[in-house]
N, C-alpha and C positions, 0 to 999 in steps of 0.2 A: 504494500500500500504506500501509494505516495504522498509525500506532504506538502509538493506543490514546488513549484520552480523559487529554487533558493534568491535567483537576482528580484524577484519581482518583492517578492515578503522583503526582502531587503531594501528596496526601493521606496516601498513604504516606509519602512520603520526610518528611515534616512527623512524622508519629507517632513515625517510627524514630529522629528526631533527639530528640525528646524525651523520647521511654523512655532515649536513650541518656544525656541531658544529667540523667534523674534519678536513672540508676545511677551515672553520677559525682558528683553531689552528696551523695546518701546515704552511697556508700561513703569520700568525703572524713571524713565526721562519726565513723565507727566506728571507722577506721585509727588514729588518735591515742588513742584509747582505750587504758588498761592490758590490760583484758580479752584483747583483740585482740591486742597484741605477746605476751603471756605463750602464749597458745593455741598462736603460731606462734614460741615460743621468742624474741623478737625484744626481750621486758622484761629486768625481773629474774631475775635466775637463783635459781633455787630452794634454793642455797643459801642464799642473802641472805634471799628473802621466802618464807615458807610458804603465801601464797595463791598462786602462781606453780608452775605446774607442767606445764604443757604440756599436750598433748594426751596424754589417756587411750585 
C-alpha cells in the first residue's frame, strides 16, 4: 500500500510552513503599533489621548 508520492506531501508541508512563517512575520510588524493596542484597548486610555478609542 502506498502513501502517496513523497514530493507532492512534501510540497505541501513546504507551502504550509511558509504561509505560516509569513503570518508570523507580518503580524510581529503590526502588534507594536499604536493603532493596534488602542483598537484592542491595550494603549492609551482615552482619557489621556483622544485618538484612542477603541473599537467602535
Amino acid at each position: 500500500m502506498a502513501i502517496g508520492n513523497v514530493y507532492i506531501i512534501s510540497a505541501i508541508a513546504i507551502v504550509g510552513g511558509g504561509l505560516f512563517g509569513f503570518d508570523i512575520s507580518s503580524m510581529s510588524a503590526i502588534i507594536g503599533t499604536t493603532q493596534y493596542k488602542c483598537y484592542f484597548n491595550q494603549g492609551p486610555t482615552p482619557a489621556t489621548s483622544a485618538d484612542c478609542t477603541g473599537p467602535r
